[in-house]
N, C-alpha and C positions, 0 to 999 in steps of 0.2 A: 926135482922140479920138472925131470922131466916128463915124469909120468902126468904130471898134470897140464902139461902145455897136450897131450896126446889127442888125436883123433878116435871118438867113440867108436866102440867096437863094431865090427860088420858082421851082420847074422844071413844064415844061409835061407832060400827059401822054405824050404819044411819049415823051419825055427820062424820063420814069420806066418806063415800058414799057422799054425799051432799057435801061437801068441793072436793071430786076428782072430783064431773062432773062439779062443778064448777070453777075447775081449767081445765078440760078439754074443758068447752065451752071457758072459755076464751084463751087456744092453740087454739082452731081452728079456733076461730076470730080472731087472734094473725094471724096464718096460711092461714088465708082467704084477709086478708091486705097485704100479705109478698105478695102474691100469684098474685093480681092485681097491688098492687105497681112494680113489675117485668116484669107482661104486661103492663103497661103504658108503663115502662123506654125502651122497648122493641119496643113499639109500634112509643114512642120518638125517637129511634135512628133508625128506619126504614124513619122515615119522615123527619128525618135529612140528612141521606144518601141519601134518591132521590133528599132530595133539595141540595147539594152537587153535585152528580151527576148532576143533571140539570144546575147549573150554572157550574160548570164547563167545562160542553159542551156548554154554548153558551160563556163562553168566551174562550173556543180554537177554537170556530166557529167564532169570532170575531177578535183573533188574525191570524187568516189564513185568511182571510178575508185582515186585516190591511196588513200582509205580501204581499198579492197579490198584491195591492193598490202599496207597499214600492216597490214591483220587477218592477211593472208597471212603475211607475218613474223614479226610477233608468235606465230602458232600454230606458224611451224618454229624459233624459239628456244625456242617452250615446249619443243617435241619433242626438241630439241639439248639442253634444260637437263633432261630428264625422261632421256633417254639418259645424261647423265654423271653423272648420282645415280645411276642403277642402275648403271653401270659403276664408280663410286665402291665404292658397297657391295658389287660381285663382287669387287673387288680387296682393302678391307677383309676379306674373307670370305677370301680367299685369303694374304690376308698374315699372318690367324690362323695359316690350317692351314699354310703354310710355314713360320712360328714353330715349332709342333709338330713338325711334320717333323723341322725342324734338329733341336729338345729330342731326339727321339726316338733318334736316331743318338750323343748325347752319350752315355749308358748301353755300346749294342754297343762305339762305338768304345773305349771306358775297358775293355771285358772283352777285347777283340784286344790292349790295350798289354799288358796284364796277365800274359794267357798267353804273349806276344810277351818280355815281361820275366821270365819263372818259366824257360822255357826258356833264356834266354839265361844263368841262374844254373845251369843245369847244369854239371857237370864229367868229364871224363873223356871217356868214351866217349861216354855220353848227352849229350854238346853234340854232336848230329847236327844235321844240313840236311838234313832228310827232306821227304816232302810236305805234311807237316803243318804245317809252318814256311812253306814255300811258300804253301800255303794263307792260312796267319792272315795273313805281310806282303802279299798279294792281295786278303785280306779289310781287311784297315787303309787299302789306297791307295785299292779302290773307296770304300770308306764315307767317306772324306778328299774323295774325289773327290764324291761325293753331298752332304757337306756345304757342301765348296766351291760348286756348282751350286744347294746351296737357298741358302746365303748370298748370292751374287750374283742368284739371282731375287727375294729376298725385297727386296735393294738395291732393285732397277728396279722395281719394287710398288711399296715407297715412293717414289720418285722420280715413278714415274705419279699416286699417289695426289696427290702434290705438288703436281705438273703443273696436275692436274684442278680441284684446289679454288684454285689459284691462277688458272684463268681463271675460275672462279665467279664 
């Protein structure tokens, strides 16, 4: 017990000289580590930062880029959608006056049967097959034929107009 009640041992000056520079060399290798470790971590976050920077600019260079591209499209669907309105409404416009058309032909064609049928009540002699009879059944199959031809354009109109608003 008694060794441990004892006063710590007394060292001569050499023996402390020698223990300080040797705790000194070891601060300043201590200090020489702190010192590089700091430029690395330094040198680390300078070459994280341009690589940061660098991508970041090529992908704000990429999203202006994609936006350009996105404006770009968007103004040719406008054009595409501003294009099939107006081709809407020429065809609306046209499906009127094809409407009319037909109507209009309902009248001549009714006055060809007409005279087509007075003649045909003729008796005797005057049930001829002259040119005039020629005529009117030539004037009945064209105007047949013109109705036929605006009927079936007037079909395909509405089926375009169909078309059209159905990819709207």
């Amino acid at each position: 017990m008694a060794k441990l009640l004892q006063s710590p041992p007394k060292f001569l000056p050499s023996e402390w000289q020698v223990a300080n520079k040797n705790q000194y060399h070891k601060a300043e290798a201590q200090r020489s580590r702190s010192e590089r470790l700091v430029a690395e971590s330094q040198r680390l976050v300078d070459e994280i930062e341009k690589s940061t920077k660098k991508s970041q600019s090529d992908v704000n260079k990429k999203l202006e880029q994609r936006l350009e591209e996105v404006r770009f499209w968007k103004k040719e669907l406008d054009d595409k959608l501003e294009q099939l309105v107006n081709e809407t409404e020429d065809l609306l416009l046209y499906q009127i006056r094809l409407s009319k058309a037909l109507e209009s032909y309902k009248e001549p064609l009714h006055i060809t049967q007409k005279c087509l049928e007075y003649r045909e009540k003729r008796v005797g002699i005057d049930l001829v097959h002259d040119e005039v009879e020629q005529e009117l059944k030539k004037e009945d199959e064209i105007i047949r034929g013109v109705m036929a031809l605006l009927t079936r354009t007037l079909e395909e109109t509405s089926e375009q107009i169909r078309v059209i608003i159905f990819c709207l």
